[in-house]
C-alpha positions in Angstrom: -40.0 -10.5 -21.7 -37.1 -12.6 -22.9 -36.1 -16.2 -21.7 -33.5 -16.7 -19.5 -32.0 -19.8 -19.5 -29.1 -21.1 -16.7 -27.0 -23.7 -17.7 -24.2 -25.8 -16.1 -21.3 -28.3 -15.8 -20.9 -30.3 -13.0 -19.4 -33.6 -11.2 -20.2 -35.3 -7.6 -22.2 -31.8 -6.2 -25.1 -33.3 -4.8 -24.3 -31.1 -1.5 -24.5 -27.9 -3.8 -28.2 -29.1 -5.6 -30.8 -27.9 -3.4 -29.0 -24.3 -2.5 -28.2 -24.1 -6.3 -32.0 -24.8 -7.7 -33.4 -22.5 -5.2 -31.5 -19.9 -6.5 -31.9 -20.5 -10.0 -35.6 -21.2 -9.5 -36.7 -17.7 -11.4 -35.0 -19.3 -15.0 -37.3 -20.2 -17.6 -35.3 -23.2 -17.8 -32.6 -24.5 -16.3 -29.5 -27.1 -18.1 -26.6 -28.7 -16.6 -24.5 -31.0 -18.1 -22.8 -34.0 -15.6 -19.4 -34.8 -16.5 -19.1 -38.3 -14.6 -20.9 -37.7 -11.3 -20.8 -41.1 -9.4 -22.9 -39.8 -6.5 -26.7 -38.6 -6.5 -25.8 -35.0 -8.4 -27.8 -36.5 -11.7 -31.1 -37.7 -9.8 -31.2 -34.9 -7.4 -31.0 -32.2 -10.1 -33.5 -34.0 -12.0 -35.7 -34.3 -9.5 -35.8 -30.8 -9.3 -36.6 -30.0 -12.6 -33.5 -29.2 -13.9 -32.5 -30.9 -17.5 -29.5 -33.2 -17.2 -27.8 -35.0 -19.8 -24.4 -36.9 -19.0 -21.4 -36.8 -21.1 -17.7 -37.5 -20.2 -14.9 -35.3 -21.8 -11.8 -36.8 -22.7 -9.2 -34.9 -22.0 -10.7 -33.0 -19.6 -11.5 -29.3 -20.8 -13.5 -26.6 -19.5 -14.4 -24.8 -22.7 -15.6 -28.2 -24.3 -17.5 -28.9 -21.3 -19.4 -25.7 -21.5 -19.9 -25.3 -25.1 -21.9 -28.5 -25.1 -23.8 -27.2 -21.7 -24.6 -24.3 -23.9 -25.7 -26.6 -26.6 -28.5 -27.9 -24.5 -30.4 -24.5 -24.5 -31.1 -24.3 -28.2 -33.8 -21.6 -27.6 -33.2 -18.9 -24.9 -33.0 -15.5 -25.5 -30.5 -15.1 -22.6 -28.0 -17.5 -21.1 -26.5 -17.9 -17.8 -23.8 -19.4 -17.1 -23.4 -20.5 -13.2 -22.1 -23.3 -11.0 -23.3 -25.6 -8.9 -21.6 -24.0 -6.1 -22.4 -20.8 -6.4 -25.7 -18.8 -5.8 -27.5 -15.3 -6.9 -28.3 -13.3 -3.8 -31.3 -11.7 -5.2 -34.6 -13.4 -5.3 -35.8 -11.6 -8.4 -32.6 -11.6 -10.4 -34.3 -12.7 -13.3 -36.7 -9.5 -13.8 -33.6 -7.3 -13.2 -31.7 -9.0 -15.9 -34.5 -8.7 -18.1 -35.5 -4.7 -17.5 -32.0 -3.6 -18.8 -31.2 -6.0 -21.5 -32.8 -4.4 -24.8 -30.5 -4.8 -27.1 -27.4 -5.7 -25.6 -25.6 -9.0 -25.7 -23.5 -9.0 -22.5 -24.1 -8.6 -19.2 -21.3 -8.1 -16.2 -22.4 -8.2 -12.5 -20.8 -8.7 -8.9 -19.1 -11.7 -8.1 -18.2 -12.9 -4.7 -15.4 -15.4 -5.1 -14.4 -15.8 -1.6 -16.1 -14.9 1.7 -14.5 -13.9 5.1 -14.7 -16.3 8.6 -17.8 -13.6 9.9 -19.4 -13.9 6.6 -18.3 -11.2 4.6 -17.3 -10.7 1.1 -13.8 -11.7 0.5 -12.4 -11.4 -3.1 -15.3 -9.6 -5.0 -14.9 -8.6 -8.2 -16.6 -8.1 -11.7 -18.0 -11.1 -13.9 -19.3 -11.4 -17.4 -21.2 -14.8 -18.0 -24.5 -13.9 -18.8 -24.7 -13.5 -22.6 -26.6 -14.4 -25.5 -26.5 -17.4 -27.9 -24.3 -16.3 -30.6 -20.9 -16.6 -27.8 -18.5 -19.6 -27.1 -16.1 -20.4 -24.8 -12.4 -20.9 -25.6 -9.0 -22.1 -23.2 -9.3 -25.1 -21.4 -9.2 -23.6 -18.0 -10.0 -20.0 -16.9 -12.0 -20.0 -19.9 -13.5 -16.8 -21.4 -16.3 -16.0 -23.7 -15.4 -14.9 -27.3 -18.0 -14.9 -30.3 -19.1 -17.9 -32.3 -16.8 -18.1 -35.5 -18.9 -16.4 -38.2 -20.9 -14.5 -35.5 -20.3 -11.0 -36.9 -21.1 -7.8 -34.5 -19.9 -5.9 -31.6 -20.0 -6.8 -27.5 -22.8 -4.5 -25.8 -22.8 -4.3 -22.6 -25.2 -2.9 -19.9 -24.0 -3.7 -16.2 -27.1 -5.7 -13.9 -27.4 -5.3 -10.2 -26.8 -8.7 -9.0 -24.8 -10.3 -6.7 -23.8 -14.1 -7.4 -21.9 -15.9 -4.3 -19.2 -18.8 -4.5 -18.8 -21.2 -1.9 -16.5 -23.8 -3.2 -16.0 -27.5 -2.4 -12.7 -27.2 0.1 -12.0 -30.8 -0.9 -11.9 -30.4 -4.3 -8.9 -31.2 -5.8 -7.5 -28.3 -8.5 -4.5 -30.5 -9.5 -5.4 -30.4 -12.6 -5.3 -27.2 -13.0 -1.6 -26.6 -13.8 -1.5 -29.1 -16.5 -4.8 -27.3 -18.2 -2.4 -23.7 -18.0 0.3 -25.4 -19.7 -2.0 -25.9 -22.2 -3.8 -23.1 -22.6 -0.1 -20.8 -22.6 0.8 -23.2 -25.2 -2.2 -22.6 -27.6 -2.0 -19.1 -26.6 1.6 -17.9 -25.7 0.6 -14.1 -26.4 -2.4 -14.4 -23.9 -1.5 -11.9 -21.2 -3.8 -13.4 -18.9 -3.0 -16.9 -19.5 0.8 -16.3 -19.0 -0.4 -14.6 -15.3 -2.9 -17.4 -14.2 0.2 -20.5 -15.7 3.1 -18.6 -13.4 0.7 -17.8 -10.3 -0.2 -21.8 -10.5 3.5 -22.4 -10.5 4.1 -20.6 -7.5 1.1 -22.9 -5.3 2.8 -25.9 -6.4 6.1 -24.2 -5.3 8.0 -24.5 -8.3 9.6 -21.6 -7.6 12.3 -21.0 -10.3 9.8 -22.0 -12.9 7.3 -19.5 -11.4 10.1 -17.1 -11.4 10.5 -17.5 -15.6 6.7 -17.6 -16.9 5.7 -14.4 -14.6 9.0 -12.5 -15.8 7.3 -13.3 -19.7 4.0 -11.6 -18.3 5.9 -8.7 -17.2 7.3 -8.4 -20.8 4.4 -9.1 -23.3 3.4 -6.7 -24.9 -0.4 -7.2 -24.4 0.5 -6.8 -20.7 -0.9 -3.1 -19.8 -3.0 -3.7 -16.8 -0.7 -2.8 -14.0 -3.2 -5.0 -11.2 -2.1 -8.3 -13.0 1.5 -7.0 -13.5 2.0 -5.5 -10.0 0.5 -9.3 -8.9 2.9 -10.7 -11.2 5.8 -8.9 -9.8 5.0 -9.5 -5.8 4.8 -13.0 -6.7 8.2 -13.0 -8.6 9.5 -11.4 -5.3 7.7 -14.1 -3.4 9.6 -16.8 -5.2 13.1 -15.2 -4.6 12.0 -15.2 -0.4 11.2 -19.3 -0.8 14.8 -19.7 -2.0 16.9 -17.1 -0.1 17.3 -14.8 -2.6 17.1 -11.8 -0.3 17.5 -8.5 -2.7 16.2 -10.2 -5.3 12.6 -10.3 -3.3 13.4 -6.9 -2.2 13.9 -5.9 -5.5 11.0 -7.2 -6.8 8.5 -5.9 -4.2 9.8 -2.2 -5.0 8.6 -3.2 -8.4 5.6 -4.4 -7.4 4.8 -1.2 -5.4 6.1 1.1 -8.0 3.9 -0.7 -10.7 0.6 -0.9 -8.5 1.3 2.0 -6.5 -2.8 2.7 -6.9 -3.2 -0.8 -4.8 -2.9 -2.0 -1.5 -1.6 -5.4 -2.1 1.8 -5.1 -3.7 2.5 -2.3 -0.9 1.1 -4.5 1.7 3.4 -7.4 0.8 6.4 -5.2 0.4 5.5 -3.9 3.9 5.0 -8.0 5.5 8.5 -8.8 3.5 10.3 -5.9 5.3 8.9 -6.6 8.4 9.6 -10.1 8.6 13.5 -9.2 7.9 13.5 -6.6 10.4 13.6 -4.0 9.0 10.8 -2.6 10.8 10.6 1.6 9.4 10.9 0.2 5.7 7.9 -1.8 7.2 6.0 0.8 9.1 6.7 3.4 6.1 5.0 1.0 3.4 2.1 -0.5 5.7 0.9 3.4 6.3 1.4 4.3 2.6 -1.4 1.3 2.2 -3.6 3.0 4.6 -3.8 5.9 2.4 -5.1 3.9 -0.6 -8.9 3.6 -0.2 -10.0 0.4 0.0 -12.6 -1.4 -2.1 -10.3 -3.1 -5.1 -12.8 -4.4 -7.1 -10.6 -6.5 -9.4 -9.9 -10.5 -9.3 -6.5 -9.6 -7.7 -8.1 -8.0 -4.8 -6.8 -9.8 -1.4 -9.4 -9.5 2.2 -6.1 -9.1 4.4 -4.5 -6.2 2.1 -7.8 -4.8 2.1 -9.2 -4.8 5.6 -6.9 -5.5 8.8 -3.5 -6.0 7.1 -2.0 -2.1 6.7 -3.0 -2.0 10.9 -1.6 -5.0 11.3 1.6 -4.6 9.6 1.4 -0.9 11.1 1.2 -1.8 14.3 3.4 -4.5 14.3 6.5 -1.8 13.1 5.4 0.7 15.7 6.3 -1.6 18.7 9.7 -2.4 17.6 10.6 0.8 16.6 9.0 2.5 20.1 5.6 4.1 18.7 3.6 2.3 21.2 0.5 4.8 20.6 0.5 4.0 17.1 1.1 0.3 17.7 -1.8 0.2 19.9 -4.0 2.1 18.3 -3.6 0.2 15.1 -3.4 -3.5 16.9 -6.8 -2.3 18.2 -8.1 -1.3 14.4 -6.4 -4.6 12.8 -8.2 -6.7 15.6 -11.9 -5.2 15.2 -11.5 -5.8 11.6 -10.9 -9.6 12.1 -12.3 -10.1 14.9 -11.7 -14.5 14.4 -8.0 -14.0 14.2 -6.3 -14.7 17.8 -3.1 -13.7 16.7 -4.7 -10.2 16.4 -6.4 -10.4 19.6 -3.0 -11.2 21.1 -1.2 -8.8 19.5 -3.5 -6.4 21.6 -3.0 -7.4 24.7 0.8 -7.5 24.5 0.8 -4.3 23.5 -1.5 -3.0 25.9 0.5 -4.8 28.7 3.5 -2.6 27.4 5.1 0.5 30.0 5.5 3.7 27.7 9.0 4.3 30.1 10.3 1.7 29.3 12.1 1.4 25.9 12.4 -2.2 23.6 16.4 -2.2 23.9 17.5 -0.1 26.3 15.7 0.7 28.9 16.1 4.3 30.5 19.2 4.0 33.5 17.6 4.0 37.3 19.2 7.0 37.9 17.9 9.2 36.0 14.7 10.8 37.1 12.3 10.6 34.3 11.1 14.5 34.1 11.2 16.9 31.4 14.0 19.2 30.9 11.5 22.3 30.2 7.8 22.5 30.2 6.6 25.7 28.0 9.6 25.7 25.2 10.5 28.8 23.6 11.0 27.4 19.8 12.9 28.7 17.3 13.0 28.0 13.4 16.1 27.6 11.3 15.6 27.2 6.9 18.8 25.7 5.9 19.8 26.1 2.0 21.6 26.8 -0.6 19.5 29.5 -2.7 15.7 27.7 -3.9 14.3 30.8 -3.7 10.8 29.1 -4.4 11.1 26.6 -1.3 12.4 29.2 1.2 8.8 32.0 -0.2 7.2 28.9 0.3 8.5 27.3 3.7 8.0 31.2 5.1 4.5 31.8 3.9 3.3 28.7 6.1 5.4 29.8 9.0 3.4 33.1 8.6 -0.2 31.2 8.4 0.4 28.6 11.0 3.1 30.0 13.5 4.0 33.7 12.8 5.1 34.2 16.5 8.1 31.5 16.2 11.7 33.1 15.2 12.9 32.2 11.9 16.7 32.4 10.7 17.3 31.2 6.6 20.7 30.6 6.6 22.2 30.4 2.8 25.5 28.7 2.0 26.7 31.5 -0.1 24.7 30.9 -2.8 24.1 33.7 -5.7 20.6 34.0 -4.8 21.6 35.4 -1.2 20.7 39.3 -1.2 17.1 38.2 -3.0 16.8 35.6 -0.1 18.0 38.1 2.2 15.0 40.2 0.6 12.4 37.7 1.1 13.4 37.0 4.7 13.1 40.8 5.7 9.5 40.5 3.9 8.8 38.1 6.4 10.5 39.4 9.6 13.0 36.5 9.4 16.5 37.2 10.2 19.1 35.9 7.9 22.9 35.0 7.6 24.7 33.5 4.5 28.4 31.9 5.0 31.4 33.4 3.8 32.4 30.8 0.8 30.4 27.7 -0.4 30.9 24.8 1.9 28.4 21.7 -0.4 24.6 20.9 1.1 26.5 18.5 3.9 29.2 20.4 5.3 27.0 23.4 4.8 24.2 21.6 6.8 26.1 21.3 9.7 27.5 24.6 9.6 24.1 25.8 9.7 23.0 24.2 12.8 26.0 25.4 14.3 25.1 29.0 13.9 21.4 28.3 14.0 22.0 27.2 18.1 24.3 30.2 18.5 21.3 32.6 16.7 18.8 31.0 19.4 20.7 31.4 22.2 21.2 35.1 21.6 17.1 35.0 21.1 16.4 33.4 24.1 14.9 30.1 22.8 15.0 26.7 24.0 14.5 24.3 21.3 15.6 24.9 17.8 14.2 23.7 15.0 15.9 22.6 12.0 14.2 22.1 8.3 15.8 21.5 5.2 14.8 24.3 2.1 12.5 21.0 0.7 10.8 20.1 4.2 8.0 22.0 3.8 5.4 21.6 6.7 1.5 21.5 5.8 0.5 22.2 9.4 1.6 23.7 12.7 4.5 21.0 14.4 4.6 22.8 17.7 1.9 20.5 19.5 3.4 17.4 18.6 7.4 18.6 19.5 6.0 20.2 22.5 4.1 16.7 23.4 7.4 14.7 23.1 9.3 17.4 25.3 6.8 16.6 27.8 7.2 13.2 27.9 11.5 13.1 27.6 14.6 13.9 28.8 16.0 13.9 25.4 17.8 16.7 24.1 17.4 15.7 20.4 14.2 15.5 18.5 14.1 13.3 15.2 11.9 11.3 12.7 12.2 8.0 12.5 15.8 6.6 11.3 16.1 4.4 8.5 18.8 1.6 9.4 19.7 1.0 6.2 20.9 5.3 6.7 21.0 5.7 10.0 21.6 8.7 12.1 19.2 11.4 13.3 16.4 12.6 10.4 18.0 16.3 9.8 15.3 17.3 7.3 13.6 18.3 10.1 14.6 17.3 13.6 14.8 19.8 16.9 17.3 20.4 19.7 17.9 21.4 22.6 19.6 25.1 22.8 20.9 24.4 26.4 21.7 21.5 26.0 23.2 21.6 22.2 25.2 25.1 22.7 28.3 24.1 23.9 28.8 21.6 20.8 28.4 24.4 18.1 32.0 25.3 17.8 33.6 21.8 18.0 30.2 21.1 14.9 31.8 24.3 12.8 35.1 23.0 13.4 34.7 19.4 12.4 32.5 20.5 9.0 35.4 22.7 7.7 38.1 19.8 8.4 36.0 17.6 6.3 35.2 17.1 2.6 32.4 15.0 2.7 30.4 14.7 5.7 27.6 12.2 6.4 25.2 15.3 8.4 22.6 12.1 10.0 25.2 10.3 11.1 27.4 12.8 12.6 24.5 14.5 14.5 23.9 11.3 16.2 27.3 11.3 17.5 26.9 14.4 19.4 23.2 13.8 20.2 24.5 10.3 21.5 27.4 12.4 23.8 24.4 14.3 25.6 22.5 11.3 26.2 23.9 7.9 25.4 20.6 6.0 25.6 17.3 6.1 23.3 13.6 4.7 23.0 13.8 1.4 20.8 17.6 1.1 20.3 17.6 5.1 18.9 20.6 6.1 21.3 20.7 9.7 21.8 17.0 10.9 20.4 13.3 11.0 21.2 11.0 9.9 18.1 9.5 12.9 16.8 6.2 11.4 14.9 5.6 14.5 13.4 8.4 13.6 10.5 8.5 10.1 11.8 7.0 8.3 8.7 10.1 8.1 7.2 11.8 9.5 3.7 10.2 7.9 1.6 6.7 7.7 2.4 3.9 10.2 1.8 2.5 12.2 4.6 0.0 14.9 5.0 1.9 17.0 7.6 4.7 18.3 5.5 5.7 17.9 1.9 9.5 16.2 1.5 10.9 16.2 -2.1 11.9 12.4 -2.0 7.8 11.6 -1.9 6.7 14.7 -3.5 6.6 16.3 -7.4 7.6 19.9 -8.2 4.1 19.9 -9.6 2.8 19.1 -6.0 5.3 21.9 -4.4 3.6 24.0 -6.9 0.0 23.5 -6.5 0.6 23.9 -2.3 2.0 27.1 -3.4 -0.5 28.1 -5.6 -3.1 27.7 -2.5 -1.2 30.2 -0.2 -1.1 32.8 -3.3 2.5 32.5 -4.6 2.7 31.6 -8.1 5.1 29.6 -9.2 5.5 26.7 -11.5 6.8 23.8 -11.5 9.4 23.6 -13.5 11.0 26.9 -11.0 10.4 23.7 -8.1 12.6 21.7 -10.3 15.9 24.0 -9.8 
């Protein structure tokens, strides 16, 4: 069996020596090297058979330090490299080390960095300092193994099933840390890591322009490819801009971030916190749930416990009560608060939001006299395609209607496009009626034209509420429970997604109304979208939604929040697919699962 061999640096740990040796107690031997303790570190280690030999290092630098630590071990076939203030979980570390090591030369293993207030594993990630004699370490902080100059051969790894836990000093002082970065950027500008770990130590000391400049020459090295430390690089950039008021700047920043690390949940989670400390609450509540549906588990050094456990709920929920989800906002305060179950702000978010009334909306409550009852309680709906040709879209939107709600009406109305007598053809093969206007009106007048003759083709049908999708909105599962729950529960007469403010205006790739109620607008909607060039269609909706009922849940006057499309335009969801969060290669493949075959590049038209 091969000797293993632990070695160390250290200075004033004594509190650290008796967890440390009992951990370590498996080595054949173990070193550690004393830097200038002036407490009992020295004789305690001793006295527990460790072998310690004192030696200052002037300047201070880590590499030094551990190359002569190293030194001390002149013959051990395997060396470990651990702190004082850290410790291997597993009693018999040593035999598992030893059962997969054959010929290899470098080990990597699990490393706890942090730990949660329960307990838990915080920051966990993967570390590499068990290695043989022929290695060296270089950079005089964050220091990393390299081969001994003249050391000819290749790394081989094999991966050992240990877990070693940090628990740092708290009053340890790391001032010294940014100096030591300077340094090591200086003797290595091109280091990609280096220039990371220099600009992130900027930005704790809050030297926020100067942060700003070092991470920006991460971003650009060339040696630069791993998006986790660029995506990091980029939230902190944004982070900077926040600490001196530089508003879009941040903003921009964090859409960098997310579009860089789109695979993690930090930059996404910090985009969401940004947005919702400005406000902006749906930008927030649209990012925090696109975090939700990215598994968590990052097992890298930029991993961060809040990003990974309670933050998306948190953030989530947080959104959802100021923008009326109160279901949602409870449901995730609850999720947020049994994941940190320490935190009192999340215990307190909890009960607020249980103590909240579901009548009684954030800005404007519902007016005393109106009788809070339904309008209708078993709606008849009806189902309007609106488009201009996309003959793939429309075969695709009416092979779903045909799985999941065959019995619903259906009207595609074209605006005069050249595809109309093959649309016309694919609607009849679907028992869809069909209308196309006279002359071509463009997608926003056209869109409002459409609904117009959409209410005037249910009323002649008989329906009460008509839906309205878009030729891209293509749903992935029946949306008749959720609309029909929200009619229950409202007097509204419009039903929407949830609006963007920096848009506005009720979400018309899918939203439903109210045939009754809606009817008597449909000429005065033709009218206006014929006397107009260039139409805002969300906007002008509301205006009319707003003239049937004034009010609205959470400062939305005139609508009822439809959660069915409600996560916004630009976030993912798995009820519908929506071509500002999908690829034609995704409207192909959903296709390709209900038997219609075509490609992508025919999504693309």
């Amino acid at each position: 069996m091969p000797s293993v061999c632990v070695y160390a640096i250290c200075k004033n740990e004594e509190q650290f020596v008796d967890r440390f040796m009992d951990s370590v107690q498996q080595a054949d031997k173990v070193f550690v090297l004393d830097t200038g303790s002036t407490d009992n570190t020295v004789q305690k280690l001793r006295d527990r058979g460790a072998i310690v030999v004192r030696k200052e290092i002037k300047p201070w630098r880590f590499d030094k330090a551990r190359n002569l630590s190293i030194e001390l071990a002149p013959h051990c076939d395997i060396m470990f490299c651990i702190d004082l203030d850290e410790t291997i979980a597993e009693k018999d570390w040593k035999k598992r080390i030893s059962d997969v090591w054959k010929y290899n030369n470098r080990a990597r293993y699990k490393y706890v960095w942090s730990h949660r207030e329960d307990g838990t594993n915080g920051v966990s990630f993967t570390y590499e300092k068990i290695h043989t004699k022929d290695y060296e370490w270089y950079l005089p902080v964050h220091e990393i193994l390299r081969r001994k100059k003249g050391r000819w051969g290749e790394d081989k790894w094999v991966d050992v099933d240990i877990t070693v836990h940090h628990y740092p000093d708290g009053n340890k002082s790391r001032g010294n840390y940014l100096n030591l970065l300077k340094l090591a950027s200086e003797e290595e500008p091109s280091n990609d890591r280096i220039a990371h770990y220099y600009g992130r130590e900027l930005f704790f000391h809050s030297r926020w322009q100067e942060a700003i400049t070092q991470l920006e020459k991460h971003t650009k090295l060339p040696t630069a490819t791993w998006a986790d430390e660029k995506a990091a690089s980029m939230s902190y950039i944004a982070k900077c801009y926040e600490n001196i008021g530089n508003e879009l700047e941040a903003e921009r920043w964090h859409l960098r971030a997310c579009a860089e690390g789109l695979h993690l949940r930090e930059p996404i989670v910090d985009a969401a916190k940004f947005y919702n400390g400005k406000n902006r609450f749906p930008m927030g509540y649209a990012l925090a749930k696109r975090a939700m549906q990215i598994p968590s588990g990052n097992s890298s050094y930029i991993s961060n416990p809040y990003a990974q456990n309670e933050g998306p709920y948190d953030l989530t929920s947080v959104a959802s009560y100021y923008i009326g989800l109160k279901a949602e906002s409870l449901h995730c305060a609850r999720k947020a608060y049994e994941s940190a179950p320490w935190d009192g702000r999340l215990k307190e978010n909890v009960e607020i939001v249980e103590r909240m009334n579901f009548h009684i909306a954030n800005e404007a409550p519902i007016p005393k006299v109106i009788k809070y009852e339904p309008w209708i309680e078993d709606p008849k709906f009806g189902l309007l395609i609106s488009t201009y040709a996309s003959i793939p879209y429309i075969h695709l939107a009416l092979e779903v209607r045909k799985k999941h709600y065959p019995e619903v009406p259906c009207i595609v109305i074209d605006d005069c496009s050249e595809e109309k007598d093959k649309l016309k053809k694919i609607a009849q093969d679907y028992s869809a009626d069909f209308y196309s206007s006279d002359s071509r009106m463009n997608h926003t007048r056209g869109d409002l034209c459409a609904i117009a003759n959409g209410l005037r083709w249910a009323d002649k049908n008989k329906l009460d509420v008509l839906v309205k999708m878009s030729r891209r909105f293509i749903p992935k599962t029946d949306w008749r429970p959720s609309l029909r729950d929200i009619i229950s529960k409202t007097v509204h007469a419009t039903y929407s997604g949830l609006p963007d403010p920096t848009w506005g205006g009720v979400r018309t790739e899918c939203v439903g109304f109210s045939v009754p109620k809606w009817l008597s607008f449909a000429d005065e909607i033709e009218q206006h979208a014929k006397d107009h060039g260039w139409i805002w269609v969300e906007s002008e909706v509301q205006k009319w939604a707003v003239k049937i009922i004034p009010w609205g849940m959470a400062g939305h006057a005139g609508m009822a929040i439809w959660e069915f499309p409600s996560l916004g335009k630009w976030i993912k969801a798995d009820s519908h697919l929506w071509h500002d969060t999908a690829l034609p290669s995704e409207y192909a493949s959903f296709a390709n699962t209900y038997g219609l075959s075509y490609s992508e590049q025919e999504f693309k038209v």
